[in-house]
KOLLO-998280 format. One record per residue: residue in one letter; x, y, z of N, C-alpha, C in turn. Coordinates in steps of 0.1 Angstrom, whole numbers, padded with zeros to 4 digits, always signed. Layout:
<rotis>
AXYZXYZXYZ ...
</rotis>
This chain:
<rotis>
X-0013-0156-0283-0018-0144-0276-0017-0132-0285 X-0026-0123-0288-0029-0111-0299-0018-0102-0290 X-0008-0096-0299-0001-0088-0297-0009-0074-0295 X-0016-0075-0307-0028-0060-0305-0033-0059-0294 X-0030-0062-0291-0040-0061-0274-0036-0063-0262 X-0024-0052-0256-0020-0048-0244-0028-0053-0228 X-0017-0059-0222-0029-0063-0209-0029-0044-0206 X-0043-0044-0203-0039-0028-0197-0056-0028-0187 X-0047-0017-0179-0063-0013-0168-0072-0009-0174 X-0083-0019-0181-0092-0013-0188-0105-0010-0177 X-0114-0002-0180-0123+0001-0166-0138+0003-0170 X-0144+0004-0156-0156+0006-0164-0162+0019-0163 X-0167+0026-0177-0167+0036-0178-0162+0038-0192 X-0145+0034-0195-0137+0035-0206-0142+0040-0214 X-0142+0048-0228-0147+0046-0242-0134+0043-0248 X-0137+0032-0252-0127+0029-0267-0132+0025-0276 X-0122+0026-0285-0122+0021-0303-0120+0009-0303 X-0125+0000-0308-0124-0016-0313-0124-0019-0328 X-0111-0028-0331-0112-0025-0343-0108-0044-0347 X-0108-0047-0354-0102-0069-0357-0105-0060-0377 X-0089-0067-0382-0092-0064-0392-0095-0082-0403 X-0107-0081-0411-0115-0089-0418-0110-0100-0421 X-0111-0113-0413-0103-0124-0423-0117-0137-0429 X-0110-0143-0439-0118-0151-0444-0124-0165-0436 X-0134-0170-0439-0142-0174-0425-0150-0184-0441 X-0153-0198-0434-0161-0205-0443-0176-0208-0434 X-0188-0208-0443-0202-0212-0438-0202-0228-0436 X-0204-0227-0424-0205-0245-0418-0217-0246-0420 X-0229-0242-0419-0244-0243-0414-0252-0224-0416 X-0264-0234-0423-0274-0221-0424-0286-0225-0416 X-0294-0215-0405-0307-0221-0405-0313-0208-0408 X-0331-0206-0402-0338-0197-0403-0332-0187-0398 X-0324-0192-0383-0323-0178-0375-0304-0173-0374 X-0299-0185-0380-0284-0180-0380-0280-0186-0389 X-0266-0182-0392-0254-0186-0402-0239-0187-0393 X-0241-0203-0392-0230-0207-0385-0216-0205-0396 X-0204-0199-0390-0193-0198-0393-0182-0204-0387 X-0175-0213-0390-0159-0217-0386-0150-0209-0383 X-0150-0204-0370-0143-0195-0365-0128-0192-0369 X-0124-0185-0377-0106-0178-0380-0099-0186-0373 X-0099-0180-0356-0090-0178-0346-0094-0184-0336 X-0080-0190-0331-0076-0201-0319-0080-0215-0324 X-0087-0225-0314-0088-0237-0318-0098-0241-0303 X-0101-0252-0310-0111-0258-0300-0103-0267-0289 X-0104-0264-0275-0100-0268-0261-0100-0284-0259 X-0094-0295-0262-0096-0309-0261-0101-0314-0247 X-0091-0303-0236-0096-0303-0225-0106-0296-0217 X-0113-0294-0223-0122-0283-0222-0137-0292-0216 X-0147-0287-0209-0160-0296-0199-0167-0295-0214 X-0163-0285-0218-0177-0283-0232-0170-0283-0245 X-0183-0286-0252-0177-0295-0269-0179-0281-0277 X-0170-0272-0277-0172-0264-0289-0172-0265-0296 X-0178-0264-0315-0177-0272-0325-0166-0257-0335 X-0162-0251-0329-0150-0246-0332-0163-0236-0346 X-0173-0229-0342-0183-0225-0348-0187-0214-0342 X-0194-0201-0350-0197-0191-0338-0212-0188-0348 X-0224-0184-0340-0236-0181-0350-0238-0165-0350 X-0242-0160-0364-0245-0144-0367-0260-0147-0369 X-0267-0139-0364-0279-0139-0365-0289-0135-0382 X-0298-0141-0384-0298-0147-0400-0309-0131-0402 X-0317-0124-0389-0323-0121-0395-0318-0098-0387 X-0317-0087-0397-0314-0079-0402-0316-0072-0388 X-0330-0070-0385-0337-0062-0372-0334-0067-0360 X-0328-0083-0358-0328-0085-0347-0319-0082-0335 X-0326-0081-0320-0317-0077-0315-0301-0082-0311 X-0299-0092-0314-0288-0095-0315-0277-0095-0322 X-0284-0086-0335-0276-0082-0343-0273-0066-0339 X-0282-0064-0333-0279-0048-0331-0267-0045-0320 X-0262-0055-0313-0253-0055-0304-0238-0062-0306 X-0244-0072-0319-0225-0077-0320-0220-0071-0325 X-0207-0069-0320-0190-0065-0327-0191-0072-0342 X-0185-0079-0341-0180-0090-0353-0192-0090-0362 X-0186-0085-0375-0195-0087-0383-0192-0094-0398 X-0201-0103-0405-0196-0109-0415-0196-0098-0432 X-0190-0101-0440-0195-0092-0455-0194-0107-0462 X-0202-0112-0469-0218-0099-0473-0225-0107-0453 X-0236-0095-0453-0245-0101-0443-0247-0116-0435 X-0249-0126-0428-0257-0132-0424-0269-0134-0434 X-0276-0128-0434-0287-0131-0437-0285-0133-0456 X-0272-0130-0463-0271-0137-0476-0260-0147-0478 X-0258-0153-0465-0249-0160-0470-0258-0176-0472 X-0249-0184-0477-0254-0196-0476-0246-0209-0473 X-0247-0219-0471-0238-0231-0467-0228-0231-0477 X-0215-0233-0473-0205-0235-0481-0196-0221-0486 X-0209-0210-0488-0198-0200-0490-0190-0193-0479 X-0177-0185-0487-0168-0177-0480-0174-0167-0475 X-0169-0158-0463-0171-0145-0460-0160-0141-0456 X-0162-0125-0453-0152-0119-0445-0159-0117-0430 X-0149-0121-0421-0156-0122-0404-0144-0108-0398 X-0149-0099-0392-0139-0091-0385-0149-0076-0374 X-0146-0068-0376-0152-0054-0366-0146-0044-0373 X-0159-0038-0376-0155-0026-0383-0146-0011-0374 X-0144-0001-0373-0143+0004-0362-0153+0008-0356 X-0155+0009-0341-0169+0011-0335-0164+0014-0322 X-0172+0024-0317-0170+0033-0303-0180+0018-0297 X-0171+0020-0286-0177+0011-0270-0175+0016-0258 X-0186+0015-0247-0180+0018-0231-0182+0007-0226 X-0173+0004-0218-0170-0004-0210-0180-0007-0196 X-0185-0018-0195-0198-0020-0183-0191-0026-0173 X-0182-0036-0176-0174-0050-0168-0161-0053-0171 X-0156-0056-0165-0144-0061-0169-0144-0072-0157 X-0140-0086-0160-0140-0099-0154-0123-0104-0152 X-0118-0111-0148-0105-0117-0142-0109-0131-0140 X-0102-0140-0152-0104-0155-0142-0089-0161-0135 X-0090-0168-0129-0075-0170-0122-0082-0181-0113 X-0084-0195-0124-0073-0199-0135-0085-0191-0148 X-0075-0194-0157-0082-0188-0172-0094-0201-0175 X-0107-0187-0175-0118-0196-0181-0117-0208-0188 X-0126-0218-0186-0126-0231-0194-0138-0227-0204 X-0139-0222-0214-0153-0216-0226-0150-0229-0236 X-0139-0237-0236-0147-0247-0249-0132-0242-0262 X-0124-0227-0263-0118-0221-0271-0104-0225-0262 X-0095-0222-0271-0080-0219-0271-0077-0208-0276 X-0066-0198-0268-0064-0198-0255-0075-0197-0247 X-0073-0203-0234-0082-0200-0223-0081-0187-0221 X-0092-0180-0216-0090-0163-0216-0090-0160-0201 X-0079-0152-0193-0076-0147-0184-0086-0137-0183 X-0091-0126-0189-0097-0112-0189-0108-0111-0199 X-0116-0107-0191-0127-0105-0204-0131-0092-0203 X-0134-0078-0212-0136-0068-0208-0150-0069-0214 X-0165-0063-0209-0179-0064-0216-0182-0051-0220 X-0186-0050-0228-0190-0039-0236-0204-0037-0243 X-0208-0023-0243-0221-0021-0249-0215-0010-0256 X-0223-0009-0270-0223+0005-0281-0222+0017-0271 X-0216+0024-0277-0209+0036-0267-0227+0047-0261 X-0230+0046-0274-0244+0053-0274-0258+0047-0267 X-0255+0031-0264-0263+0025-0257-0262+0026-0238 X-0273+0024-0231-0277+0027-0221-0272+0016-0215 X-0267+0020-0199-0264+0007-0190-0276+0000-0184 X-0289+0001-0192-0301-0007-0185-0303-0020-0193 X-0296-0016-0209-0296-0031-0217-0289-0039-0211 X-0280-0035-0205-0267-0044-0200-0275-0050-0191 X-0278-0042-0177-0285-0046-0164-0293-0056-0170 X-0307-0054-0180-0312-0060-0178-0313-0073-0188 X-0304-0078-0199-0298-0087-0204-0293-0097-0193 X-0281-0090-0185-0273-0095-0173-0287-0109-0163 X-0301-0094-0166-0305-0110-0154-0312-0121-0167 X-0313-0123-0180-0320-0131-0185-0307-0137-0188 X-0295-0138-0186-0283-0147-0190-0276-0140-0197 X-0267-0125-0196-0260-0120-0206-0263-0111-0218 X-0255-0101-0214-0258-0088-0221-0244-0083-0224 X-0240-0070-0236-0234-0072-0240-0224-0077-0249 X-0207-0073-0255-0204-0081-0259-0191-0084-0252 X-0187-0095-0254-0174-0097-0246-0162-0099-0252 X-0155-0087-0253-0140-0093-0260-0125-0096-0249 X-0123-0103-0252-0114-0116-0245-0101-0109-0249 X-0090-0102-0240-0078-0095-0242-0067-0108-0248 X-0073-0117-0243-0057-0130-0241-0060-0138-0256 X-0068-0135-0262-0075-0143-0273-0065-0142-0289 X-0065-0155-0296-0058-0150-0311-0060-0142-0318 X-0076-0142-0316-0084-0129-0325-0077-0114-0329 X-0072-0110-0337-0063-0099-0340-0075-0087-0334 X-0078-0082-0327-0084-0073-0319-0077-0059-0316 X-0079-0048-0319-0073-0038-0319-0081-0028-0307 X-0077-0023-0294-0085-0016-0286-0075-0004-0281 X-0083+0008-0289-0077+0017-0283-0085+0030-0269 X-0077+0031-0262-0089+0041-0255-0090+0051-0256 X-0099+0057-0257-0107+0068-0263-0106+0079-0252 X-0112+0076-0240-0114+0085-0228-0113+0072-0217 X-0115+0077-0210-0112+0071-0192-0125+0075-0187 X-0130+0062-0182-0149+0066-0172-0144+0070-0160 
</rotis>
């Protein structure tokens, strides 16, 4: 469990600071549209319904929207890495408000170790709550950082919504 990261009443509304400082990360897989990475932190769930491959994908190409919304970012880019090489995986500092905050009880089954009790969701501080809304109905919007998680995650609050 990440010490950085206090269970606390996070809300929606919040602005905070997010900060995971850079660790080294190896390229499992390249395709056209991503650059699969071997995740740092935690481990994959034996008991888990779903087969994580203990892998997370950055989107391969610059403009897309998916890149315009993740936290976590690799150095050098996604789009120059290639199979086999090293990166740095982490979040630079970056303002977020808070849309959701979730509670599972028991802690989600996602496939990862730890199971995460809390998930707080987040959009760019400067982004509108209609991407969220309307992400939310095609399957997810936002990003979601996991309080209970190994990931060295740093969340400080900024203001109160």
């Amino acid at each position: 469990m990440s010490e950085s990261i206090p269970e606390r009443d996070y809300r929606v509304g919040d602005i905070l600071r997010v900060t995971c400082p850079p660790t080294t990360a190896q390229v499992a897989q390249v395709s056209k549209f991503y650059a699969f990475v071997d995740w740092p932190w935690g481990g994959i769930d034996p008991d888990s319904q779903y087969r994580w491959n203990g892998q997370v994908a950055f989107p391969a190409e610059p403009g897309s929207y998916e890149w315009s919304y993740l936290l976590f970012r690799t150095d050098p880019e996604p789009w120059h890495l290639a199979l086999g090489d090293s990166c740095l995986v982490g979040i630079p500092e970056t303002l977020v408000r808070v849309v959701e905050v979730i509670h599972h009880d028991p802690p989600a089954d996602v496939g990862r170790l730890p199971r995460p009790h809390t998930w707080v969701i987040v959009l760019l501080a400067d982004q509108p709550d209609e991407i969220y809304e309307r992400d939310e109905e095609e399957g997810g919007g936002g990003s979601v950082i996991e309080l209970d998680s190994f990931t060295p995650i740093r969340l400080d609050i900024v203001s109160r919504g």
